[in-house]
C-alpha positions, -999 to +999 in steps of 0.1 A: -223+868-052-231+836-066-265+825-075-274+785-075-292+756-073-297+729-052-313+689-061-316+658-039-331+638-067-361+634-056-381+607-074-419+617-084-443+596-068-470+586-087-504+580-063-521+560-088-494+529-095-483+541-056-446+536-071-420+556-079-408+567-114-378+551-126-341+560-114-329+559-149-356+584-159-349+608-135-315+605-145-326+615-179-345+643-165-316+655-142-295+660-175-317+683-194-323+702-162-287+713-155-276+715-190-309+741-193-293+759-159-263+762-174-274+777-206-292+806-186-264+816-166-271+797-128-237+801-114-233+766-092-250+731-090-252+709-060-264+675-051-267+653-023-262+621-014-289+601+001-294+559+005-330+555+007-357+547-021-371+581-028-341+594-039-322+589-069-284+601-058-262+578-037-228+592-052-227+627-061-194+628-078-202+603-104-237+627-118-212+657-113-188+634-135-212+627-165-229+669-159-189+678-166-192+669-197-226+684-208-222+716-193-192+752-201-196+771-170-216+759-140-198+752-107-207+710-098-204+704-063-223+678-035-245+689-015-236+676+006-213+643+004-218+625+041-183+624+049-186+609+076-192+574+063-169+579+028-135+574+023-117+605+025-091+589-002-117+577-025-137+612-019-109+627-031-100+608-061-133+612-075-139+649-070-099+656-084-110+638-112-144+659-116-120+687-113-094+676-138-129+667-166-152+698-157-117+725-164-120+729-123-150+733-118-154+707-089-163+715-053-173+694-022-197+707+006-191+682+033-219+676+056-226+653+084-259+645+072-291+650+089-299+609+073-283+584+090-285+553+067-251+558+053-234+550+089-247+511+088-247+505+054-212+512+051-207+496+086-199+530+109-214+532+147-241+564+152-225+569+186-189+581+168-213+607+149-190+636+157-157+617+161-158+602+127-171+640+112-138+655+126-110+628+116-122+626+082-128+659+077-090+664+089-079+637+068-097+656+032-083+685+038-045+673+043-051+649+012-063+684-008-033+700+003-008+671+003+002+648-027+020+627-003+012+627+033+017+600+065-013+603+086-025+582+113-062+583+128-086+559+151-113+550+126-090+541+090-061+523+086-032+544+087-009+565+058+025+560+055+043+583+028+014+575+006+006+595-021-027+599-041-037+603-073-050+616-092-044+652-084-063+680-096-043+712-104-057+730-076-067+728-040-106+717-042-128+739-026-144+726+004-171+734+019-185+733+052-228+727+055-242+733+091-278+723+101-272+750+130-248+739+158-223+755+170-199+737+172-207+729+135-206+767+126-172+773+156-152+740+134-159+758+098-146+792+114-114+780+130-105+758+099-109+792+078-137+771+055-162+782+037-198+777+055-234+776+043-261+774+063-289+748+058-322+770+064-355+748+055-383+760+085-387+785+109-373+818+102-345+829+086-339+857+114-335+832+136-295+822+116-288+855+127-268+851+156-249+817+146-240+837+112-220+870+136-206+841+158-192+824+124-177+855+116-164+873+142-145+836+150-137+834+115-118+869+122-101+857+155-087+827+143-067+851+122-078+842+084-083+867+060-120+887+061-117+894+020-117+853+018-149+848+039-176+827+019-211+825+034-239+805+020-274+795+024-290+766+012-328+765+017-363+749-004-369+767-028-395+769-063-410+793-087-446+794-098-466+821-119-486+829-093-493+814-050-525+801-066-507+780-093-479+769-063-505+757-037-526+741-063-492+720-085-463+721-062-476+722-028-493+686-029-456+674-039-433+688-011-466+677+018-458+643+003-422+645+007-426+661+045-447+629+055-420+606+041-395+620+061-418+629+090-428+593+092-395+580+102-386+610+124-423+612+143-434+644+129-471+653+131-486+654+091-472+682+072-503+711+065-511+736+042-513+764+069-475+753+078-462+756+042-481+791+035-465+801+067-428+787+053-439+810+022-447+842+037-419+870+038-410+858+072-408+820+066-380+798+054-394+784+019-385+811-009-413+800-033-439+817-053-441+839-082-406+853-092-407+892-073-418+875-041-390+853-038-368+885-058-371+901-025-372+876+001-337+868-015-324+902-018-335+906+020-316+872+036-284+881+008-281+919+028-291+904+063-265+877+064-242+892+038-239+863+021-216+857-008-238+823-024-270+814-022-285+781-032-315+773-043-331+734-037-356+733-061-369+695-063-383+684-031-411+663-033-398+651-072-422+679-090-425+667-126-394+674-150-416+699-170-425+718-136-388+714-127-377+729-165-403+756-155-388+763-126-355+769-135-362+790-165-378+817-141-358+815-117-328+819-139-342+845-161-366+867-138-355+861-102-315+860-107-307+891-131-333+910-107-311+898-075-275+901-089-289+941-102-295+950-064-263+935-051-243+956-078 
């Protein structure tokens, strides 16, 4: 069971100067953050990639890169890279070479990514969506398992006996992160891949059924049932107390809800929803440390999951509420949850 955290780099937003702070300072921030989590034992690190102005992370594998060198133990891996726009070739490179500085501690979660401004910027159509999701998907996983390989596809230029370098000494883990289709969760248990599940609102019940379908297809394509690695991913921070969360954090991730919810045509984002997301039932594991102890424990036995990642900065939360964070939920939720699951 591994035990983890999740970051978008979101910037903090200050209401007053009605800017952001500066990327370089969250940088700064970022550093001291993961070097505290890996001092206190958190077992794996991920970080997404995003192109738009409130947040700090366009490439992933190049804060994983300079994180390699400040950290002993903790697993660095995207979350997710959008590999639907990258290069697979390039993708590769720079997460072998994460993998050859961080002693091989590298993974990639590959996503499709629920934000689309990576598929103009980097000149792809939205209606290949899918289509460019599968071939470069197919093409990673051949470049992790071949040092030379001839490969021909519809979207990038052919391979012709080429080979790539560098190589890390292993085959990088991969990853698959599903927003909940299907076909998402059927493609991740025919390839024999790892899966986690992206759970951010309504209940985490309701992953039930797509969790036994990955599964039981994961067993009928024929791979092995002691390999299976499940995973959920869902928004997550620790407070003292519901009082001290609703008062410091909850004005934060409201914030961050409307930003989204203004380009996607959501209705405003209300305290009654989040207290919902925060009750035993709801999707959000925050509050003091024993509620989210046991909400954690509960989803780990319901899904029998074998990771389970925390996102901890949505909404950009100050870096001393962030360092906060992180100490209690390294040092009072985590030894409580890996205790129960033995």
């Amino acid at each position: 069971m591994e035990l983890g955290i999740g970051m978008f780099g979101d910037l903090t937003f200050d209401p007053q100067t009605n800017q952001f702070q500066p990327v370089g300072q969250k940088f700064s921030e970022l550093v001291e953050q993961i070097k505290l989590a890996d001092e206190i034992g958190i077992d794996v690190f991920a970080i997404g990639e995003h192109h738009r102005p409130d947040y700090a992370v366009s490439t992933p594998e190049i804060v994983l890169a300079a994180l390699s060198t400040l950290t002993k133990n903790i697993k660095l891996a995207s979350g997710v890279s959008v590999i639907s726009s990258a290069d697979p070739v390039k993708l590769y490179q720079d997460f072998a070479t994460v993998d050859l500085i961080s002693d091989q501690r590298a993974e990639i979660i590959a996503g499709r990514g629920s934000f689309i401004e990576s598929f103009p910027l980097f000149g792809y159509d939205l209606k290949d969506y899918s289509d460019l999701f599968e071939e470069k998907l197919d093409l990673l996983l051949k470049i992790n398992q071949n040092e030379t390989l001839t490969w021909n596809g519809k979207f990038r230029a052919p391979l012709e006996n080429q080979t790539i370098h560098p190589r890390a000494e292993r085959e990088i883990p991969v990853w698959i992160a599903v927003g909940g289709t299907p076909e998402s969760v059927l493609r991740a248990a025919r390839l024999g891949l790892p899966i986690i599940f992206a759970i951010i609102g309504g209940m985490p019940k309701q992953f039930k059924p797509l969790v036994d379908f990955y599964k039981e297809n994961y067993k009928m394509y024929g791979h092995d049932v002691s390999k299976m690695q499940i995973g959920v991913h869902s928004h997550t921070f620790l407070a003292d107390s519901e009082a001290e969360l609703l008062e410091n954090y909850f004005p934060y991730y409201a914030a961050q809800m409307d930003r989204i919810g203004k380009d996607r045509g959501w209705s405003p984002y209300t305290k009654m929803q989040f207290q919902g997301g925060i009750s035993p039932e709801g999707a959000l594991f925050m509050g003091e440390p024993n509620k989210v102890i046991d909400k954690m424990i509960a989803t780990i036995e319901m899904f029998g999951l074998t990771r389970f990642i925390a996102h901890i900065d949505v909404g950009g939360p100050s870096h001393k509420e962030m360092m906060k964070a992180i100490e209690l939920y390294g040092t009072k939720v985590l030894p409580e949850v890996r205790k129960a699951m033995g």
